[in-house]
C-alpha positions as CSV (number, residue, x, y, z in Angstrom):
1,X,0.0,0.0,0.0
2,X,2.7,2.3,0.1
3,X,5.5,3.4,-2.2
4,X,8.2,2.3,-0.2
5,X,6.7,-1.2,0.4
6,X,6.3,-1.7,-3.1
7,X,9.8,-0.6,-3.4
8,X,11.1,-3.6,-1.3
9,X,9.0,-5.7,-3.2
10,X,10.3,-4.8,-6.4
11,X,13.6,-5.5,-5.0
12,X,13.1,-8.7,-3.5
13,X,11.6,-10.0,-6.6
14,X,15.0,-10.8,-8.0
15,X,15.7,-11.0,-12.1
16,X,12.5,-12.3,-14.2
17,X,13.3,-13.9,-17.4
18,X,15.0,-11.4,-20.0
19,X,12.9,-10.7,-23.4
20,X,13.4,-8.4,-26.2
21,X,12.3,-4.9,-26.2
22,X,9.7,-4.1,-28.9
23,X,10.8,-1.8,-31.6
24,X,9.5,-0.8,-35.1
25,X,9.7,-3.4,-37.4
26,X,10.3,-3.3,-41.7
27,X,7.0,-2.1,-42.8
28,X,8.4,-3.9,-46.5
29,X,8.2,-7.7,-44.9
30,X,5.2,-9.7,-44.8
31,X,3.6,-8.8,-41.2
32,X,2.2,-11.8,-39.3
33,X,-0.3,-11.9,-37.4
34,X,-0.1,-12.0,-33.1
35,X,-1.5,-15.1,-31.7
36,X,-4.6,-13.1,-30.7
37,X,-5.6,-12.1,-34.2
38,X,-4.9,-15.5,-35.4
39,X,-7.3,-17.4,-33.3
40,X,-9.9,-14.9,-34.0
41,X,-9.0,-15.6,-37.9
42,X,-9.0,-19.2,-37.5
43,X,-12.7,-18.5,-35.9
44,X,-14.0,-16.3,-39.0
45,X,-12.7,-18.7,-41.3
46,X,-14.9,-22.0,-39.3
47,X,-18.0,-19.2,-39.2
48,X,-17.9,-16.1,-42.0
49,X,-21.1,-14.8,-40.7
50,X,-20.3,-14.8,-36.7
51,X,-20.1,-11.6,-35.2
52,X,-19.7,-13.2,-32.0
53,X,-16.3,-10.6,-32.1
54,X,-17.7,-7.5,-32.6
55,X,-17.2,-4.6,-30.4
56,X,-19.4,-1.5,-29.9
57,X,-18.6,1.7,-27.6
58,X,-20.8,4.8,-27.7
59,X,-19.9,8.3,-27.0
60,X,-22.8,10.8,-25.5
61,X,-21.9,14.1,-26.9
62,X,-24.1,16.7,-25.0
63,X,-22.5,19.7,-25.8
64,X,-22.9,22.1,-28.9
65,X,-21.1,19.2,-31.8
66,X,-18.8,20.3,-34.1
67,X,-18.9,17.8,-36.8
68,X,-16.3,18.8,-39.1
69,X,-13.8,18.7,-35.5
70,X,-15.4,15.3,-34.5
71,X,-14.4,14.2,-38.5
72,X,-10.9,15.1,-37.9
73,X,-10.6,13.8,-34.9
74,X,-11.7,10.3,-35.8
75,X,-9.9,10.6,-38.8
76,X,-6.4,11.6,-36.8
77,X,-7.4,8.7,-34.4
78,X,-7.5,6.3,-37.2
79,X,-4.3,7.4,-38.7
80,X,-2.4,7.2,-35.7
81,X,-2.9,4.1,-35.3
82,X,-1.9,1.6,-37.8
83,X,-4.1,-0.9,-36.1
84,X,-7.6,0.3,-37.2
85,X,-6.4,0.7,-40.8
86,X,-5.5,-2.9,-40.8
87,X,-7.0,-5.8,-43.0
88,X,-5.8,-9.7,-42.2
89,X,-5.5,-10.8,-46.2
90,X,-4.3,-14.4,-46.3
91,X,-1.6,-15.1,-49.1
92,X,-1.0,-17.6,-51.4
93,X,-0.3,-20.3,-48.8
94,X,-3.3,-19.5,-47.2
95,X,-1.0,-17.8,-44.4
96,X,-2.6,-14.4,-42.8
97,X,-1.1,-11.9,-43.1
98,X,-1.9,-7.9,-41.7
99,X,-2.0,-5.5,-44.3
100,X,-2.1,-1.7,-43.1
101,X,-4.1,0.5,-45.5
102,X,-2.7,4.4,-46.1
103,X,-5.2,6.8,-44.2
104,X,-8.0,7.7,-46.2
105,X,-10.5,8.8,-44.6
106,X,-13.7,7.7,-42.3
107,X,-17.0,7.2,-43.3
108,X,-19.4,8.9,-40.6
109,X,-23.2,9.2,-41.4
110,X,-25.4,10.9,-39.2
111,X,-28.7,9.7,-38.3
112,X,-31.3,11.8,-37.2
113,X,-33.4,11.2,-34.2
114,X,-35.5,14.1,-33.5
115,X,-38.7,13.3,-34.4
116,X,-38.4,9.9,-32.2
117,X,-40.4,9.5,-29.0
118,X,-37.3,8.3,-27.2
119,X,-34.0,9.3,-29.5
120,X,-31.5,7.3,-27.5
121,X,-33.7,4.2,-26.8
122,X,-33.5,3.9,-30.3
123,X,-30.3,5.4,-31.4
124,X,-28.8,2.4,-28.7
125,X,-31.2,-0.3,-30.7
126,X,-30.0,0.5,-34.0
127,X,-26.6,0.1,-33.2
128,X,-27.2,-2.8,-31.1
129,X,-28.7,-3.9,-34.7
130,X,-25.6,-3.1,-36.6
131,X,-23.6,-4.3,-34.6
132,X,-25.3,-7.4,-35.8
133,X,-23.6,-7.1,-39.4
134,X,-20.6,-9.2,-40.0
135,X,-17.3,-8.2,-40.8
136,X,-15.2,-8.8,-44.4
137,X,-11.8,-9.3,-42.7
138,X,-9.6,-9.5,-45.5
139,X,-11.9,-6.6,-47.2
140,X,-12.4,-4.0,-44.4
141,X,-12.4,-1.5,-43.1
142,X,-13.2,-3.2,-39.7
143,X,-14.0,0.0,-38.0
144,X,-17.3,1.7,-38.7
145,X,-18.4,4.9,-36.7
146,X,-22.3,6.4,-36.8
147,X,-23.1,9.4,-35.4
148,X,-26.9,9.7,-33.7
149,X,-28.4,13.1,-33.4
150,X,-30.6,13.2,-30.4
151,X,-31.5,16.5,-30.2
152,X,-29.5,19.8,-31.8
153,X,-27.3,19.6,-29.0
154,X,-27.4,16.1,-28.1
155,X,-25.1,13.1,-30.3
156,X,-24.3,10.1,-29.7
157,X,-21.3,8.8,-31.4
158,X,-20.8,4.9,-31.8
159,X,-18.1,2.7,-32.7
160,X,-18.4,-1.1,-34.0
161,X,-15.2,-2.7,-34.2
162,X,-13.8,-6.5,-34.7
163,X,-12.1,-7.6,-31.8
164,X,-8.7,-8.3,-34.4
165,X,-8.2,-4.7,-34.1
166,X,-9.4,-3.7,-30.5
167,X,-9.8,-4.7,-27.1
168,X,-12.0,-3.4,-24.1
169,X,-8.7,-1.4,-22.6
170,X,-8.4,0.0,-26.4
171,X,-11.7,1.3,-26.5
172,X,-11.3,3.4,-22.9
173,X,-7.5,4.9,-24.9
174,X,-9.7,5.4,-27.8
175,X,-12.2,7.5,-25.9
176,X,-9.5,9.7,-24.1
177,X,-7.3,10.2,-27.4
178,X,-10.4,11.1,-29.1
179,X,-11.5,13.7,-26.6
180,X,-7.9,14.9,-26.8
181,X,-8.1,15.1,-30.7
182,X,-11.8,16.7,-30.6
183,X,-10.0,19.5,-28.4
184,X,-7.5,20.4,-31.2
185,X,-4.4,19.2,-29.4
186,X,-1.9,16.9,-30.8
187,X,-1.0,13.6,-29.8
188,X,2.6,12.3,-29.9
189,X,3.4,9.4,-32.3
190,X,3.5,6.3,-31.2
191,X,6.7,4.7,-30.9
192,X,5.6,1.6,-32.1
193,X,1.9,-0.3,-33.5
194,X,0.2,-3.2,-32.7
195,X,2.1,-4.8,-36.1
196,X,5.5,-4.4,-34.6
197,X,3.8,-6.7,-31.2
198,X,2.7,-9.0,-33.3
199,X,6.1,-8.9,-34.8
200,X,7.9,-9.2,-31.4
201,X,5.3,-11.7,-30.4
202,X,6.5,-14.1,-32.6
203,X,10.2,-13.8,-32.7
204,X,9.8,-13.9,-29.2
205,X,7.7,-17.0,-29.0
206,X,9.2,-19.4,-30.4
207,X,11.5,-22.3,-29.9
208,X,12.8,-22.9,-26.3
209,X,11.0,-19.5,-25.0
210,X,7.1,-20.8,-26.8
211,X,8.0,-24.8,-25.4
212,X,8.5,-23.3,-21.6
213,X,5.6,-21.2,-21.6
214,X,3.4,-24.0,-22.9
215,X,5.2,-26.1,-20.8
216,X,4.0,-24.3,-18.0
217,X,0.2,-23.9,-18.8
218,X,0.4,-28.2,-19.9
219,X,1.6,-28.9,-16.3
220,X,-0.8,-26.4,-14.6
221,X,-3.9,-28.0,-16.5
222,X,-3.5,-31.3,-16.4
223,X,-6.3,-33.3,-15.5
224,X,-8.1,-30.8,-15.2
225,X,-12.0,-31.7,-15.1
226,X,-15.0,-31.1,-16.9
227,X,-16.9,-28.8,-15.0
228,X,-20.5,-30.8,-14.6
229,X,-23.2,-28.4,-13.9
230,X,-26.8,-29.6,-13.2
231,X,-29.3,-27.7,-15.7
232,X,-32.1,-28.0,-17.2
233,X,-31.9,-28.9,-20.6
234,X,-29.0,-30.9,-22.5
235,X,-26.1,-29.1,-23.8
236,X,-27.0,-28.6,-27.9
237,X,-25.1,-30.5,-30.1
238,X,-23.6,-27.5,-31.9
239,X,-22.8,-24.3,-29.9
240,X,-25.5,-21.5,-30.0
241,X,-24.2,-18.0,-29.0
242,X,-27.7,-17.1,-28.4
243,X,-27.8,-14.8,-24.9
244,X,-28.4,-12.1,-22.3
245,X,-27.4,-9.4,-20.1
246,X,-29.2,-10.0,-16.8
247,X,-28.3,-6.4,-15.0
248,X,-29.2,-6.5,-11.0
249,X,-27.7,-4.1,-8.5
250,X,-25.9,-5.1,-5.1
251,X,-27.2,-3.3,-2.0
252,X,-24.8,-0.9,-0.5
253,X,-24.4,-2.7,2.6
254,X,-23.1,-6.2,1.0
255,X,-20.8,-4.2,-1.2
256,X,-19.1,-2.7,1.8
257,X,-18.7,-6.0,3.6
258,X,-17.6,-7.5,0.2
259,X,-14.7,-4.6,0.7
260,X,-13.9,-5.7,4.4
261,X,-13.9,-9.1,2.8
262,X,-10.8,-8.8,0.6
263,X,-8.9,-5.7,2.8
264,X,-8.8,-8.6,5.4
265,X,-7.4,-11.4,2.9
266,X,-5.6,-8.8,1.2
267,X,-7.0,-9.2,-1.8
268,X,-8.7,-7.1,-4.7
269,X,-12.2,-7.2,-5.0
270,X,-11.7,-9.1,-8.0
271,X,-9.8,-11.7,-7.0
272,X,-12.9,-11.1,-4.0
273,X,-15.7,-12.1,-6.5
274,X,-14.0,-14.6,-8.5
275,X,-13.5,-16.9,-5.2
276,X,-17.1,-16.6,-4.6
277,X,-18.0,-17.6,-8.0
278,X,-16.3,-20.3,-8.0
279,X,-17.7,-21.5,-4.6
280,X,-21.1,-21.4,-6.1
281,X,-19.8,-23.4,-9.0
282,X,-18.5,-25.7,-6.6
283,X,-21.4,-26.2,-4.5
284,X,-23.9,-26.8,-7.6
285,X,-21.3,-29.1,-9.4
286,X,-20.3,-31.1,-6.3
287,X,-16.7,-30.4,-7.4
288,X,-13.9,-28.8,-5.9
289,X,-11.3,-28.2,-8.7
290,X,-12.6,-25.2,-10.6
291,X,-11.5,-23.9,-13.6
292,X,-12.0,-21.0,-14.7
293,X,-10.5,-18.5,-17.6
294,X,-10.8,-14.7,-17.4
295,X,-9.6,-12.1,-19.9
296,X,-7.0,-9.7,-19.1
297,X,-5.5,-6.5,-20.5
298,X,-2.6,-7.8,-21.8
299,X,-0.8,-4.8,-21.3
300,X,2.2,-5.7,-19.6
301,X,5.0,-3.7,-21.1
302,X,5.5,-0.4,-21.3
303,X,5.4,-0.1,-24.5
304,X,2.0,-1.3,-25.4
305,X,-0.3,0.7,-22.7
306,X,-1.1,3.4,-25.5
């Protein structure tokens, strides 16, 4: 909790492996894709029509709008980073393969809402609706942007992106860097894009370094078991991604225990909640070896947190 404790523990953690730092790579080679992007390729290529991987963020704007500012803006977003110019184009070998597109321009149509009873009910229902419409990778672009005018001084700006270009912590630096651009200031370039990662990425990962990592995960998961939950119908014979969000609130007063909960264990209220779910997975399965995968940011070096 403080800086000085933090400092000791920094110290005491002794040397961790040593890996390459991550520079700019030759923008004239063919660019491969990171491990991320190629499982989500692998995906698109089983189901074309999925968009199990799209992304959506919206924007309120409730301010007087300049449009031909919020243009630029997106448009200065979009060349900075290489990323959401980027099309995964397989070669002749049917290897993919990212291929970053010049700046050119983005595409934003405004829709007007005025006249509706409730603009932003339905401004957030017809982009729940696009974001229903597949994505081309190899054609692109896989960004598309839609502005929603709720009232003359009202917008609402939305996003819909395929996950091979973004994550959830991207879409927060894309909301700050676009307020920053919609201000008229100037970001700094980046020192290096998501191609030269997935450059890294793969130099790095491979050979001895890609066999002890797996090694690692083989040994942690073996024999691990099959979760067997008791519900009430059979589990389909092909996957449906057919679902819900099921929003509830938790009362103030379990949410401040939930805090004295993990400040005792010393523990974040993550970690908090994800030993609680797995206790109710326990107790309906009868087991108690739980698996469970969560995502993370991913951002562990320095130079990928922008």
């Amino acid at each position: 909790p403080t800086i000085a404790g933090l400092a000791a523990a920094v110290d005491a953690s002794g040397a961790g492996a040593v890996v390459p730092p991550i520079a700019p790579s030759d923008r004239g080679r063919p660019l491969p894709l990171s491990f991320a992007q190629q499982r989500l390729w692998f995906l698109q290529q089983l189901e074309p029509d999925s968009v199990e991987y799209n992304m959506s963020v919206a924007v309120r704007l409730d301010a007087g709008l300049d449009l031909a500012a919020l243009r630029a803006a997106l448009e200065a977003l979009v060349e900075r980073h290489e990323v959401l110019r980027t099309r995964l184009v397989a070669d002749v070998d049917g290897t993919p393969r990212q291929v970053i597109d010049p700046p050119s321009g983005v595409e934003l149509p405004v829709v007007d809402l005025t006249a509706e009873a409730d603009p932003l009910a339905t401004a957030m229902a017809t982009q729940a609706a696009a974001t229903t419409v597949a994505f081309e990778l190899a054609a692109g672009p896989l960004l598309r942007a839609t502005l929603y005018r709720l009232a003359p001084d009202d917008h609402l700006l939305a996003l819909c992106m395929h996950h091979v270009i973004t994550d959830e912590w991207s879409m927060e630096i894309m909301r700050r860097e676009l307020g920053v651009l919609y201000a008229g200031e100037v970001l700094p370039p980046l020192p290096v894009h998501y191609a030269d990662f997935a450059v890294w990425q793969r130099e790095w990962l491979s050979g001895a370094a890609l066999e002890g990592q797996l090694a690692y995960w083989r040994e942690r998961l073996a024999g691990a078991p099959v979760l067997e939950l008791p519900t009430d119908r059979p589990r389909p014979a092909v996957r449906s991604s057919a679902g819900d969000v099921v929003e509830f609130e938790v009362p103030a007063e379990v949410v401040a225990g939930l805090h004295r909960v993990a400040g005792a264990g010393g523990a974040t209220m993550f970690m908090t909640l994800l030993t609680v779910y797995t206790m109710v997975l326990s107790r309906y399965s009868g087991q108690d070896d739980i698996v469970v995968g969560t995502p993370i940011a991913n951002r562990n070096r320095a130079e990928t947190e922008d």
